[in-house]
Residue, then its C-alpha position, 0 to 999 in steps of 0.5 A: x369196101x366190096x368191089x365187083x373186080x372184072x377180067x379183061x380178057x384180050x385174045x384174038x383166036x375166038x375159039x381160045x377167046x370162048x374157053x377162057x371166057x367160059x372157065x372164068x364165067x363158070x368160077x364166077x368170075x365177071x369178064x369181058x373180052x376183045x380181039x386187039x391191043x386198041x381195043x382193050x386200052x380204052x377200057x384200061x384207067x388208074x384204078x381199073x376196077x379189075x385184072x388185065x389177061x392178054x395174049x401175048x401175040x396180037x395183031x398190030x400192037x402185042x401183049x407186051x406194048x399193053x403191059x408196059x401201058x397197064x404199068x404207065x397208067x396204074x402200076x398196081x394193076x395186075x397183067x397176066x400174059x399169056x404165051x406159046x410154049x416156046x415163047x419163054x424169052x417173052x414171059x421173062x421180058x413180060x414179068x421185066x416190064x410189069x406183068x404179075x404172072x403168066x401162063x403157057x399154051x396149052x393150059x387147063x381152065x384150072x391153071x387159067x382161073x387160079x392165077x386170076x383169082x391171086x391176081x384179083x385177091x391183089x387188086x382188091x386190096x390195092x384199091x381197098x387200101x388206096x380208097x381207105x387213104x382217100x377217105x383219111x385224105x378228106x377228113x379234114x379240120x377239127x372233125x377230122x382230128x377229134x372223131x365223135x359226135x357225142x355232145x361232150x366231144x362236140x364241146x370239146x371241138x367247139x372250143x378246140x376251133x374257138x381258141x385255136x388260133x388265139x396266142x392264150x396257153x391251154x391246159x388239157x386235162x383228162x385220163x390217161x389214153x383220151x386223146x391228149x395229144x390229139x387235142x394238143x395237135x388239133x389246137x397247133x395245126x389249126x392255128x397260123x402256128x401250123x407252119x412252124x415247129x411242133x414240140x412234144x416234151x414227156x415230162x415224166x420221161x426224163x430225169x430232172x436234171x435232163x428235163x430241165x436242160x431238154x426244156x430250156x438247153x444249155x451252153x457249152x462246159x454247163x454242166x460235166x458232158x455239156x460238150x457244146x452248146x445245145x438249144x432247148x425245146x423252148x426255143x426250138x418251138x420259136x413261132x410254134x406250139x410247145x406241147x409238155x405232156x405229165x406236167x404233174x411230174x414237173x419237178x418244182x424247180x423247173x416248174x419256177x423257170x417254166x412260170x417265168x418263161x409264160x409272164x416274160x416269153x425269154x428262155x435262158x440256157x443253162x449256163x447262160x445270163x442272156x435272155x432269149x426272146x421266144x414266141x411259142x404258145x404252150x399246151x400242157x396235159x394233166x391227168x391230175x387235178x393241179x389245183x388239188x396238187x397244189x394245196x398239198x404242196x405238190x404242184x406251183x398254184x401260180x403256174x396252175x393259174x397262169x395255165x389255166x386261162x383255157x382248159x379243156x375237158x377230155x371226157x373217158x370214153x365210158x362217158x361218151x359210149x355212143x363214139x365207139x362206132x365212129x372211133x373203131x371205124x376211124x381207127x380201122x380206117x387208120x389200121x387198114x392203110x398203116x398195114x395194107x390190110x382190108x378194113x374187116x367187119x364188125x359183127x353185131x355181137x362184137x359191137x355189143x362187147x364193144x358198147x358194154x367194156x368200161x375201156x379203162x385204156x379210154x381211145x387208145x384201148x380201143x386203137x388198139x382193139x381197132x388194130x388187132x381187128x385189122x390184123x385178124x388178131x383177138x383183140x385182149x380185153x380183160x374183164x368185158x361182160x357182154x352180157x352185163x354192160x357196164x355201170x348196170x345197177x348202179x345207184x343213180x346210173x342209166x337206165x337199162x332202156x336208156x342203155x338199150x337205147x343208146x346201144x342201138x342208135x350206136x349201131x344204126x349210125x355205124x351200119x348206115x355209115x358203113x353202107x354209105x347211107x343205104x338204108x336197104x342193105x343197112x336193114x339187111x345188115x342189121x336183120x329188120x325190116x327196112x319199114x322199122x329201120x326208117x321209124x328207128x331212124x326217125x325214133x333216134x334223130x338220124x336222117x340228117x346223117 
């Protein structure tokens, strides 16, 4: 986001109205003035495009009045106030009520611009960080949560809404780092489950003992330590969604309790002969093929079945290259508000580097990348070849005009996207002619979007 900031400057001595104007003009910095309290309020809003300067003495109404409005009606906008040189009380009371700086009489045009342009810095990004929530605010349902446009993707958000609000269990499968849990999310907060618990259990992350009395919980003096009775994950998930992540980590014993609890919807603690009646519906991830596992005697074939009614597919991120500009924006979006930070830009040269890794990591890689961007940090990516984009010469692999070729509609979609779909100062961005940008537009299927 670039925003044209503007000063508001409120003195009612002409003479010290024109030096600060002309100062602040000669920095290039935009402003506007006026003589009165009354006539600079209209102009001040929530989310006013730019810095408040004033006086402190005014006719009628002073500089402070204006200040403690400024901080009623948007309290991240800057106020510096100016002040006599023995008015020292007042700049004390002014910073109490809000104001971000002030300067005494007689000042240099130095001292006056300097101040400004900290305050402007400060506004830039309190409006670039309020906007970039507003556009994390409005991405909504399935588009929202499973970001990309690829045709792999669009099948997986196809079925993820298709099945979401259904009582079936899902079996996720794909590489580790490819949006699992994201998946797993979409399907619970898309449903009628929304309103109730969401459960993630780590099967991996536990011990077997643990796991199995994490999963279905336990009665007091179960086992040494049970000192109280503890329910499990099952039942805490009761009218929810129970996500278990690593499920080809589940130890064969839990896996048989975990079979009877989806034929019979009943959990019983550790420790206990009463059955408790759960609803919940269960979302399972594997980066393992289960049914391989089970034909090695690893994995229970009858809980693969009764998981796999609905199983969805999470392509690698190599596979589906031509999302990377709309995940790295989306993760930048994410960054840029997590940390407060203005979303940086993406040079041609770095999406190039981007386009051409394999991203062993998949989407959580390139979240990380899209972190470190934000933070002005060199992002790590061990064996990226720029100049020799991945799976290039392999036997029965895309061409190098398909490469180009879908490196470049990338691109394009991720520039008009940034420039909110002006094709002028995209074509600027990207260095052609606006004439062969509308043809590459028309080339690549883009003017719907």
């Amino acid at each position: 986001m670039s925003l044209e900031l503007t000063v508001l400057l409120v003195e009612d001595d002409l003479h010290m109205q024109l030096a600060c104007v002309q100062a602040l003009q000669l920095a290039g910095i935009a402003v506007e003035a006026v003589g009165s309290a009354e006539e600079a309020s209209p102009k001040l809003a929530a989310g006013f495009p730019g810095v408040l300067v004033t006086d402190m003495r005014l006719p009628r109404a002073d500089g402070l009045s204006l200040i403690r409005r400024c901080r009623e009606l948007d309290a991240g906008l800057p106020a510096i106030m100016i002040t006599g040189h023995g008015d020292v009380s007042l700049a004390v009371e002014a910073m109490r009520s809000g104001a971000y700086d002030f300067i005494t009489k007689p000042f240099s045009p130095e001292q006056l611009v300097e101040v400004v342009r900290r305050a402007m810095e400060k506004r830039a990004l309190t409006l670039e960080v309020a906007s970039l929530r507003r556009a994390l605010s409005q991405r909504e349902g399935a588009e929202g949560k499973i970001v990309g446009r690829s045709p792999q993707i669009e099948r997986v958000r196809r079925l993820v809404m298709d099945v979401a609000d259904s009582p079936v269990d899902v079996l996720i499968h794909g590489e580790t780092g490819t949006g699992k849990e994201v998946v797993a999310q979409a399907l619970h907060e898309l449903s009628r489950r929304r309103g109730a618990p969401y459960v993630a259990l780590n099967c991996g992350g536990l011990p077997d003992n643990l796991l199995d009395s994490e999963l279905f919980g336990h009665e007091a003096g179960a086992f040494t330590g049970a000192q109280k009775k503890r329910v499990g994950k099952i039942e805490h998930a009761h009218g929810g969604t129970l996500f278990l992540d690593e499920l080809e980590s589940m130890p064969l014993g839990v896996q048989i309790k975990l079979l009877r609890v989806l034929q019979e919807r009943v959990v019983e603690r550790l420790g206990s002969n009463v059955p408790h009646p759960v609803d919940v519906r269960v979302v399972a991830a594997t980066k393992d093929d289960l049914l391989a596992r089970a034909r090695q005697g690893s994995f229970r074939a009858d809980l693969v079945y009764r998981l796999n009614v609905v199983t969805i597919e999470l392509p690698p991120l190599r596979e589906r290259r031509e999302d990377i500009p709309l995940l790295l924006e989306h993760f930048m979006l994410l960054g840029a508000s997590r940390y407060g930070r203005p979303q940086p830009e993406v040079s041609t040269q770095q999406m190039h580097r981007l386009m051409a890794h394999d991203w062993p990591g998949n989407v959580r890689e390139l979240r990380n990348v899209a972190d470190c961007l934000v933070l002005g940090v060199r992002p790590n990516l061990p064996g990226m070849d720029a100049s020799a984009p991945s799976g290039a010469g392999e036997e029965g692999g895309v061409s190098l005009v398909e490469s180009v070729e879908g490196y470049e509609r990338s691109l394009i979609r991720a520039e008009l996207q940034r420039q909110g779909g002006n094709i002028a100062r995209s074509a600027k961005a990207l260095r052609i002619p606006k004439t062969t940008l509308n043809d590459k537009i028309r080339k690549y299927g883009l003017q719907g979007e």
